[in-house]
C-alpha positions in Angstrom: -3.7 -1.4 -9.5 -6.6 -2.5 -11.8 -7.6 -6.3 -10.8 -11.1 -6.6 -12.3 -11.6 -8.7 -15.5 -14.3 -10.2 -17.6 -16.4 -13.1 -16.0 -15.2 -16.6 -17.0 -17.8 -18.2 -18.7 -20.6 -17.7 -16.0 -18.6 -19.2 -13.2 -18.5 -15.7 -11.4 -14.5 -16.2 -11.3 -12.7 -13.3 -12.7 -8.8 -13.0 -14.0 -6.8 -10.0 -12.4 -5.8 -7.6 -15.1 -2.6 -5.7 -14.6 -2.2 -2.4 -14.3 -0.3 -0.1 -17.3 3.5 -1.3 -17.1 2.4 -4.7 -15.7 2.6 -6.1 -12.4 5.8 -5.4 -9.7 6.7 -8.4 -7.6 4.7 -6.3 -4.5 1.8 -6.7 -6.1 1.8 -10.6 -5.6 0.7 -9.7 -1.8 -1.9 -8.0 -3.1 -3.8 -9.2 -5.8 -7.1 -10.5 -4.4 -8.2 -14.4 -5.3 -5.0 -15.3 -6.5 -4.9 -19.3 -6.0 -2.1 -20.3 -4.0 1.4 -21.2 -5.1 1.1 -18.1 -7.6 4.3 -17.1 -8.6 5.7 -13.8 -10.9 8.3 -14.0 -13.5 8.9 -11.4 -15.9 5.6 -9.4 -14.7 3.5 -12.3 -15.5 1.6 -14.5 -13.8 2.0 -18.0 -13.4 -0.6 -20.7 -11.5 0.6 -24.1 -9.9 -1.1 -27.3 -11.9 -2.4 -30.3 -10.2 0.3 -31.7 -7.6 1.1 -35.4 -8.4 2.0 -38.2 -6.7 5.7 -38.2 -8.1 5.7 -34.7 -7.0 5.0 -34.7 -4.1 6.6 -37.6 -2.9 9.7 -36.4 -4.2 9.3 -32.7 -2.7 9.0 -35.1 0.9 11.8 -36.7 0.7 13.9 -33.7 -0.1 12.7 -31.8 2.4 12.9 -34.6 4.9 16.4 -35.1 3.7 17.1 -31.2 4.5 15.5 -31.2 7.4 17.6 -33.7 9.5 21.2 -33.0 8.1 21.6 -29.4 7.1 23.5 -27.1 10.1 20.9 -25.9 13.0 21.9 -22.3 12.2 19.5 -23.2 8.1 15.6 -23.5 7.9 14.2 -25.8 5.1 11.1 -23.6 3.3 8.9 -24.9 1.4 7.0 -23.1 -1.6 7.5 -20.0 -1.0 8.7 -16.7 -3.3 12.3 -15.4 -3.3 11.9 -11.6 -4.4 14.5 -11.2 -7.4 14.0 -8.2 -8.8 11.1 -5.5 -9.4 9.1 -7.9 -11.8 10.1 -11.7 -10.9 9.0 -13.5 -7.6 9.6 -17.2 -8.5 8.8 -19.6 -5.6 11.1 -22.9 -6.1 9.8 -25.8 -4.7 12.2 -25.5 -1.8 14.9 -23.2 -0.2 17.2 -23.2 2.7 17.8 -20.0 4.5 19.4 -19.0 7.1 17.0 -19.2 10.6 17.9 -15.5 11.2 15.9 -14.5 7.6 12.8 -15.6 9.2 10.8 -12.3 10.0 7.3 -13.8 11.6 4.4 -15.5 10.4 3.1 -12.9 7.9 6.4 -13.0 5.7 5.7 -13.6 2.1 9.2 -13.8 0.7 13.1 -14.3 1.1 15.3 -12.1 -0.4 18.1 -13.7 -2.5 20.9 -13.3 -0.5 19.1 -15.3 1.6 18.7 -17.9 -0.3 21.7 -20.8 0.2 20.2 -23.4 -1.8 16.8 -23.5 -4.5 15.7 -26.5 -5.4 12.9 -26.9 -8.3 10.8 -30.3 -9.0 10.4 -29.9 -12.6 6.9 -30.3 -13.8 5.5 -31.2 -17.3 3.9 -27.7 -17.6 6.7 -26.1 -16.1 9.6 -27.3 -18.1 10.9 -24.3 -20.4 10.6 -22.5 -16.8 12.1 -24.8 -14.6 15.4 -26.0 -16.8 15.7 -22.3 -18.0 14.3 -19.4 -17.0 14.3 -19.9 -13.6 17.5 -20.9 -13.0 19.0 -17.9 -15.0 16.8 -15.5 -12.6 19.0 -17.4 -9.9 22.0 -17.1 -10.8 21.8 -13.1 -11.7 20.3 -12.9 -8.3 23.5 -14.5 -7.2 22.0 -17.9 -5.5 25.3 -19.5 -4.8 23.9 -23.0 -5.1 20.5 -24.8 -7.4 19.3 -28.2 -7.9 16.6 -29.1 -10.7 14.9 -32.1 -10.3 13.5 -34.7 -13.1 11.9 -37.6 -13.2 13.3 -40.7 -14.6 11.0 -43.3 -14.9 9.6 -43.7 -11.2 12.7 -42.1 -9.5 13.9 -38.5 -9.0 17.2 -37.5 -11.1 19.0 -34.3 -9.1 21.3 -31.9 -11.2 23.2 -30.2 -9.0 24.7 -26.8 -10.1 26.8 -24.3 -8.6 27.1 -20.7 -9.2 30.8 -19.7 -11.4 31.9 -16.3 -10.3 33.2 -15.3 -13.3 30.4 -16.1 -15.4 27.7 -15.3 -13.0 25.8 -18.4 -14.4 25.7 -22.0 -12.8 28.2 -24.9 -13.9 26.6 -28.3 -13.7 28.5 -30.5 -10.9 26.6 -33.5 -10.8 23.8 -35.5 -11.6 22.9 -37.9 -8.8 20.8 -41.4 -9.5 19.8 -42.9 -6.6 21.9 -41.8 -4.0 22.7 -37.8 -3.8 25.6 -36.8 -1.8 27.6 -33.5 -2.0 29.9 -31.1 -0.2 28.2 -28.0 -0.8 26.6 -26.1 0.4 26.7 -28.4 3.4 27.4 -31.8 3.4 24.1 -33.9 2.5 23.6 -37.3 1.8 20.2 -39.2 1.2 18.6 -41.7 -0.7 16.1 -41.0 -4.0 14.2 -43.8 -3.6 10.4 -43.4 -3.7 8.4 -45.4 -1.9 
């Protein structure tokens, strides 16, 4: 694997260069200097912005919200890669997986049948990514359940979608203002009120 690159401008930084036939979703463990919160979708290589305040605030009270209702046999994760195939290693924002798909401290990535519920915060250079791409890697992968996440003036907006057998893509089965509460894949229920 060929990681060296010209210098960027003078600051001594320089841009992995992927090997003939592009990167494998392996390689992300091994490409040196990547920054973190790298993640792989068709081959390519894409780098986290700037957090913001929205966020980040919104990624807390989700994850809090996960963390005190969903069954003790699920672990909230957050931001890190689900391996879905030889070339993409997305990493939503967060994931719950099952407690017994946790292999130690120096795992990388969950495996999609692992994955019960992805959850993206969609971000302003993220968006084509985040309403599309993504979630279409999900469903092939065969994540039962997604929720994308927008913001609407100072509040998060949660579209929840679940996967149609049939289809093999995701059917839209709510959008939740406020207040989210489903069924599915557990019963949740939490506020979406920033503070």
């Amino acid at each position: 694997m060929s990681t060296a690159a010209e210098g960027d401008q003078g600051t001594g930084f320089t841009w992995p260069v992927p090997p003939p036939g592009g990167w494998t979703a392996d390689d992300l463990d091994r490409i040196p200097g990547l920054p973190a919160h790298t993640e792989m979708i068709d081959g390519g290589l894409f780098f986290v912005s700037p957090r913001t305040h929205f966020r980040m605030a919104t990624l807390w009270l989700l994850e809090y919200g996960l963390r005190t209702q969903v069954p003790e046999e699920f672990y909230v994760v957050r931001e890190m890669t689900t391996r879905l195939g030889e070339r993409d290693r997305p990493e939503p924002d967060l994931m719950v997986v099952p407690r017994r798909a946790r292999k130690g401290p120096e795992q990388t990535s969950y495996e999609p049948a692992d994955v019960r519920l992805a959850i993206e915060v969609v971000s302003q250079e993220s968006v084509e990514r985040d309403r599309t791409a993504k979630p279409q890697k999900y469903a092939r992968a065969g994540i039962e359940h997604f929720w994308r996440v927008e913001r609407n003036g100072e509040e998060p907006v949660v579209y929840v979608y679940e996967l149609e057998p049939a289809s093999g893509t995701y059917v839209i089965t709510g959008i939740h203002h406020h207040q989210l509460k489903v069924a599915v894949p557990f019963p949740i229920e939490m506020e979406l009120t920033l503070d």
